[in-house]
C-alpha positions as MATLAB code, in Angstrom:
seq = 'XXXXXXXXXXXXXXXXXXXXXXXXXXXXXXXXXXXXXXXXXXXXXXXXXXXXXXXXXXXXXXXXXXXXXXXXXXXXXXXXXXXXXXXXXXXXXXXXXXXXXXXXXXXXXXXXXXXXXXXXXXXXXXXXXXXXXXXXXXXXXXXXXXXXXXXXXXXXXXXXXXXXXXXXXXXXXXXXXXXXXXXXXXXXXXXXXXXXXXXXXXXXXXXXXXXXXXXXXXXXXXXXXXXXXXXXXXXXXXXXXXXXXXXXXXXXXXXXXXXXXXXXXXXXXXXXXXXXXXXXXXXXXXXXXXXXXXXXXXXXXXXXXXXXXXXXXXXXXXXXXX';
ca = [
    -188.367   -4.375   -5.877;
    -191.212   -2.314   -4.290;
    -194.856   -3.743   -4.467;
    -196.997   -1.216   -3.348;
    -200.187   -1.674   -5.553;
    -203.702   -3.071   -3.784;
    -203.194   -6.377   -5.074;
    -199.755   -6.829   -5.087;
    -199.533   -7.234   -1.110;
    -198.829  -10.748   -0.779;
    -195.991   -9.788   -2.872;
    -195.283   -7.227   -0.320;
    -195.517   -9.211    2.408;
    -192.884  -11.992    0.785;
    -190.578   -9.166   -0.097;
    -190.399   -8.137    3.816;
    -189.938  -11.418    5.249;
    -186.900  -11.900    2.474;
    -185.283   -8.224    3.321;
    -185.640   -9.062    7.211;
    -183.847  -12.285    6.791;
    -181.291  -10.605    4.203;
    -180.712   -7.934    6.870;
    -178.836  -10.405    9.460;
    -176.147  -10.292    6.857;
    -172.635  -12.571    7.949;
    -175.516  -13.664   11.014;
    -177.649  -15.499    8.892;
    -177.827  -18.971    9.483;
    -177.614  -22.601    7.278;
    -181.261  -22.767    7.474;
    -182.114  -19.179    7.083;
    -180.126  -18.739    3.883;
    -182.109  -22.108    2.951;
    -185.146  -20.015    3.272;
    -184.210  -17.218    1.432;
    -183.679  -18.948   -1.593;
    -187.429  -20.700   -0.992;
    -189.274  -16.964   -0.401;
    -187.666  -15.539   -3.344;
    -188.442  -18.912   -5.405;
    -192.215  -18.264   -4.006;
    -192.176  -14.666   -4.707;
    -191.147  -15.106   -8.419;
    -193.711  -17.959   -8.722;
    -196.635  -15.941   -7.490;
    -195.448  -12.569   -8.738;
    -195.830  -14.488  -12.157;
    -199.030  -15.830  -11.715;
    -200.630  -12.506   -9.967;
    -198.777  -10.900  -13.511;
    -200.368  -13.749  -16.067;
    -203.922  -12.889  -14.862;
    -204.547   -9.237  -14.500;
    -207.726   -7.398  -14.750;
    -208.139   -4.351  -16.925;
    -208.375   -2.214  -13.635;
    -205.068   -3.931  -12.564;
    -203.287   -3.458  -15.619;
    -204.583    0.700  -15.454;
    -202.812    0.808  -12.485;
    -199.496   -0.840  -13.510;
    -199.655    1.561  -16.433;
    -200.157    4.742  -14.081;
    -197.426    3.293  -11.842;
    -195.519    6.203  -10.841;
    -192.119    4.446  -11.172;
    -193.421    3.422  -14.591;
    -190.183    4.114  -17.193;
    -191.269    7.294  -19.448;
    -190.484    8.076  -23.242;
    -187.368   10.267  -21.826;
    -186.186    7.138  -19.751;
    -186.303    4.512  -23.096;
    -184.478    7.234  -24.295;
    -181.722    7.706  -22.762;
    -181.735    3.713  -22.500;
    -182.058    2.908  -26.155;
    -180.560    6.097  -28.220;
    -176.392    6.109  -29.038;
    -177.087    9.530  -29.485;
    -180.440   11.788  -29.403;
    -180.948   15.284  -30.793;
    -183.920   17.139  -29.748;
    -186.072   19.565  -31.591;
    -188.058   21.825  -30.747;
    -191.261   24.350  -31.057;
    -193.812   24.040  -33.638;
    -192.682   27.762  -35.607;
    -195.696   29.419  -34.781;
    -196.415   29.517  -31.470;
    -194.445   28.077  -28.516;
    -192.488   24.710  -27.569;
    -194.861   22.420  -26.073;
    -192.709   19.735  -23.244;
    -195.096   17.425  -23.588;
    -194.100   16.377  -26.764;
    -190.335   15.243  -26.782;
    -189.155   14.751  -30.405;
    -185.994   14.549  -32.170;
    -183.261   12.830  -34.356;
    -181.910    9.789  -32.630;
    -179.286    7.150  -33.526;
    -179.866    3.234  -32.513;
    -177.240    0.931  -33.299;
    -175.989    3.772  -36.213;
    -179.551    3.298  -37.690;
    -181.386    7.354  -37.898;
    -184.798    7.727  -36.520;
    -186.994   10.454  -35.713;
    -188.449   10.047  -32.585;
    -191.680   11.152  -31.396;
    -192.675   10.931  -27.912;
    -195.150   11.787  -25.374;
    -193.273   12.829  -21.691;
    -194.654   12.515  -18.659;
    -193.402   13.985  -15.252;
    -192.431   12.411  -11.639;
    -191.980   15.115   -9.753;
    -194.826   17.884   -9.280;
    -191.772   20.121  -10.853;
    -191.955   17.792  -13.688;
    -195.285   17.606  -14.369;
    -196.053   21.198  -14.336;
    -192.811   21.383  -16.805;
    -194.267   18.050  -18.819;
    -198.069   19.281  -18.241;
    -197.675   15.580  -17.370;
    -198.016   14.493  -20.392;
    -201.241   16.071  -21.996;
    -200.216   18.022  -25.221;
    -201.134   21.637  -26.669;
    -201.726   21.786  -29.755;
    -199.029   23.388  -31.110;
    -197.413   19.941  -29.856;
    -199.146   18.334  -32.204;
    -198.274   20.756  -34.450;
    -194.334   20.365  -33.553;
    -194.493   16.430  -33.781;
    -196.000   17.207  -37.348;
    -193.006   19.527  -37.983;
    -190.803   16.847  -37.558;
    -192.743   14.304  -39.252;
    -192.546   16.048  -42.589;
    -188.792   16.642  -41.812;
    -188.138   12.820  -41.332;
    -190.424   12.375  -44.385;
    -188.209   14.979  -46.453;
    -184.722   13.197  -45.760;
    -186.537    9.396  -45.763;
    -186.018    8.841  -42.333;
    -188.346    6.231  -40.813;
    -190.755    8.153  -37.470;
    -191.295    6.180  -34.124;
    -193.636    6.908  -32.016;
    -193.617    6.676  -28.324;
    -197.425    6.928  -26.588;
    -198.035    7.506  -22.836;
    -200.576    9.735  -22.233;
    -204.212   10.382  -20.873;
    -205.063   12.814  -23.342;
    -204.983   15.906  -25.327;
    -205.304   18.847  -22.725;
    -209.055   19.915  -22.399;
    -208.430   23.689  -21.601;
    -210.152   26.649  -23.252;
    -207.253   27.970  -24.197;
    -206.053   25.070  -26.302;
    -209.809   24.762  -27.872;
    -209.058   28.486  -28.989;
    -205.806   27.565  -30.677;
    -207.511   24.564  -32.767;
    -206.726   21.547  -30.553;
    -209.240   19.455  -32.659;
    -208.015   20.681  -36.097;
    -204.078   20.108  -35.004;
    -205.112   16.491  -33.754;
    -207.101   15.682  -37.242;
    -204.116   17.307  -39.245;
    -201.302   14.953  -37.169;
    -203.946   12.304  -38.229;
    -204.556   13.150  -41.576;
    -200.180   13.580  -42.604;
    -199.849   10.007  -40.502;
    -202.123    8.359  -42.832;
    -199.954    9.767  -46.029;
    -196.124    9.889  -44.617;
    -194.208    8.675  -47.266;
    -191.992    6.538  -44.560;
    -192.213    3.536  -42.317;
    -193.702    3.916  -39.335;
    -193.896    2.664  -36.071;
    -196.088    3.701  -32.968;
    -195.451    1.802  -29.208;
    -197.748    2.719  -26.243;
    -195.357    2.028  -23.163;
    -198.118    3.420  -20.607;
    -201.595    5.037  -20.847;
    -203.001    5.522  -24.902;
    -205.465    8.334  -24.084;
    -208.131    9.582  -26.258;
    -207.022   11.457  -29.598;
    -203.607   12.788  -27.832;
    -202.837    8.714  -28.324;
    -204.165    8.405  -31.676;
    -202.912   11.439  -33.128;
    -199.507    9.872  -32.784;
    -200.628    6.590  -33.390;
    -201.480    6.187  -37.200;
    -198.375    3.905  -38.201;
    -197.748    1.106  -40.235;
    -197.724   -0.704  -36.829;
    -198.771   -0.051  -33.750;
    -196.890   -2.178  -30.667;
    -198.274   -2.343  -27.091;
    -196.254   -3.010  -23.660;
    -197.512   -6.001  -22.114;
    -199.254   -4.187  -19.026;
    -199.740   -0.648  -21.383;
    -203.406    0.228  -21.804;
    -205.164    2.321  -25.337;
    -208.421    3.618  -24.692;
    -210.558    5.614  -26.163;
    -210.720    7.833  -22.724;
    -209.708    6.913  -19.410;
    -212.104    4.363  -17.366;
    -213.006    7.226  -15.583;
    -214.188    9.288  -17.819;
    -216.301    6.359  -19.429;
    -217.785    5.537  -16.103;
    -218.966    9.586  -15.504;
    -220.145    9.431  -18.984;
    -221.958    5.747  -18.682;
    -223.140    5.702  -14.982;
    -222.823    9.117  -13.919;
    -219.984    8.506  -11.433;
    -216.168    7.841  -11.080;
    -216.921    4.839   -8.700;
    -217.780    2.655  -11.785;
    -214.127    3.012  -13.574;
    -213.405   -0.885  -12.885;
    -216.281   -2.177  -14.138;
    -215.556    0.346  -17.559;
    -211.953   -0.996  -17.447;
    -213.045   -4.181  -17.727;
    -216.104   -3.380  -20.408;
    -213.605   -1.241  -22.277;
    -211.027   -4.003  -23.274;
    -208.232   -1.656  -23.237;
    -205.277   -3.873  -22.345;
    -202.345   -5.068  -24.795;
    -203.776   -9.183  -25.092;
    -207.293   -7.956  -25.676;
    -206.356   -5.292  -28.374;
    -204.612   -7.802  -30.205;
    -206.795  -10.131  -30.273;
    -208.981   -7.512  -31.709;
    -206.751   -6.957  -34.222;
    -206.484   -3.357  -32.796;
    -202.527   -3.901  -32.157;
    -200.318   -5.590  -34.116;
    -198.352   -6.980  -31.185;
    -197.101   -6.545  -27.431;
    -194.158   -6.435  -25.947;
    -193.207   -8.814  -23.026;
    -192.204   -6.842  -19.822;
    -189.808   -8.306  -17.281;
    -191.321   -9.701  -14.327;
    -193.523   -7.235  -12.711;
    -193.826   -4.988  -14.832;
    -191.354   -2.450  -16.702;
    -191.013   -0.262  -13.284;
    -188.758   -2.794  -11.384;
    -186.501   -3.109  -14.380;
    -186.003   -0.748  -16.838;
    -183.114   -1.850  -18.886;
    -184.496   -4.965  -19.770;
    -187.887   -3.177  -20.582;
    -186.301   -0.630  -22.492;
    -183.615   -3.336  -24.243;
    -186.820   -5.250  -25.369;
    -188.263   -1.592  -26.939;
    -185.159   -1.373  -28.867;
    -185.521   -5.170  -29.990;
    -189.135   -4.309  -31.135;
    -188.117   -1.243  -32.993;
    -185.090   -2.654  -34.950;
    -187.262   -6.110  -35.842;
    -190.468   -3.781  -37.153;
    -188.624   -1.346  -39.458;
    -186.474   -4.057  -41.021;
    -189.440   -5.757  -42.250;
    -191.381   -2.264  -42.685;
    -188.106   -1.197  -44.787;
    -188.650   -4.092  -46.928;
    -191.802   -2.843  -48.410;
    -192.302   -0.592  -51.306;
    -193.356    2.693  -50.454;
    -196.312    2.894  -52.629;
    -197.444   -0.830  -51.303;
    -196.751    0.538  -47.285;
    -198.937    3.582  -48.035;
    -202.144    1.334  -49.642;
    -201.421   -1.381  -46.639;
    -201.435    1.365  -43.926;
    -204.738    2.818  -45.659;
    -206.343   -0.717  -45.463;
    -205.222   -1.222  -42.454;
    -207.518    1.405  -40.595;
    -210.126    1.287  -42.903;
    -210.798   -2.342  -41.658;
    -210.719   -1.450  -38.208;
    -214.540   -1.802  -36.786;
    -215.553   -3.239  -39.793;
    -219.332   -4.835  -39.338;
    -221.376   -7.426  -41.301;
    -225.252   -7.142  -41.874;
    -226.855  -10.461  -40.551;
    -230.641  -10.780  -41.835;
    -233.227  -13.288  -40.131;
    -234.251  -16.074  -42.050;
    -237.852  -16.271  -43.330;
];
């Protein structure tokens, strides 16, 4: 494992004492092999505990790791067999929207992801992970395609946001996000949205109208990036922690708003230092929610879903006594 976040160099400092001892090899001695087994016991115990109580800020930057598994990585982890589609029919193929027909365990989904980029190669190709709209308008290609042959659409979210250039504004970025929104609300299908790193702005939510909506434990969904809402609140970048932590963005506080309908455990620090069990637990969450989802009547899914987001940020009137 590599622990190379701020707060994670204790960890770091555990992790080199272990790989200097481990490098002695056939050399190491009785007591040294003793020890070994009492660091890594000690770096699992406080890697846990670091892990069990992270702030929002913390938790933003376990989501933006940049070893962090993408949509393309559960992928290739979860899928039997995947078919990708592409372009949107009118105007170009946007690569920051992966979709396609996939096979998990012989069950057919459509798959609907957001792909980010490692390399600067990548995210030029990815535009690391900020859609076009005529992504949108692709992902709602396919969407009425899985709706025509009543095949149930997963979503997977990890992005900052829609992308913000003129261009895109002149090609109806707004109107393609409120249409994905709009054909979520009414898709005559289960569905099932999972934000496995950063749930940006309306380039989240305009893949995120599903019958449920599943978090990774250290994922983040947010109405814009801390960032943004500390420019916007206090005039200055410098301020993102204290709008991370104002924002409640992370997976246990959503929940508990009712925001999510659950989140996903990640293996022990986080999904980037193991991504088959991260990705195994994705598949567990996305066979266990469309069984139940299938269960349901079509015309009783489509009035739950509606109720659903019409109760989010509901409000009661309180009145003073006189």
């Amino acid at each position: 494992m590599a622990y190379d976040l701020e707060f994670e160099k204790p960890l770091a400092e555990l992790e080199k004492k272990i790989s200097g001892l481990q490098k002695k090899g056939d050399r190491l001695k009785p007591d040294e092999h003793s020890q070994i087994q009492d660091l890594e016991r000690d770096l699992r115990h406080r890697t846990e505990e670091i892990y069990r109580n992270l702030t929002a800020w913390q938790t933003v930057q376990v989501a933006r790791h940049k070893d962090r598994p993408h949509s393309l990585d559960y992928l290739n982890a979860i899928c039997d067999d995947f078919f990708e589609l592409c372009g949107d029919r009118a105007f170009s193929d946007d690569h920051a929207i992966l979709g396609g027909l996939a096979q998990v365990d012989g069950e057919t989904l459509m798959l609907v992801c957001h792909q980010k980029g490692r390399t600067m190669k990548e995210k030029q190709h990815y535009n690391n992970g900020m859609p076009h709209p005529e992504g949108f308008r692709k992902a709602e290609r396919l969407m009425r395609q899985a709706e025509k042959f009543g095949i149930p659409v997963v979503t997977l979210i990890d992005t900052q946001g829609a992308f913000p250039g003129l261009e895109d504004e002149e090609r109806g970025q707004s109107e393609a996000i409120a249409s994905s929104l709009y054909l979520m609300s009414r898709l005559r299908v289960p569905t099932l949205s999972i934000v496995v790193g950063e749930g940006g702005s309306g380039g989240a939510l305009a893949l995120g109208v599903t019958d449920r909506i599943l978090m990774l434990e250290y994922s983040i969904y947010t109405v814009t990036s801390p960032e943004s809402a500390a420019s916007i609140t206090w005039r200055s970048t410098s301020f993102a922690q204290q709008a991370a932590d104002a924002m409640r963005i992370s997976g246990r506080e959503l929940k508990a708003l009712g925001l999510v309908d659950d989140v996903i455990a990640e293996p022990l620090g986080g999904a980037h230092h193991n991504t088959r069990v991260a990705a195994e637990s994705v598949k567990k969450a996305i066979q266990h929610n469309l069984a139940e989802l299938k269960q349901v009547p079509l015309d009783k899914l489509l009035e739950q879903r509606y109720q659903k987001y019409r109760s989010i940020g509901q409000f009661t009137w309180a009145t003073e006594n006189t």
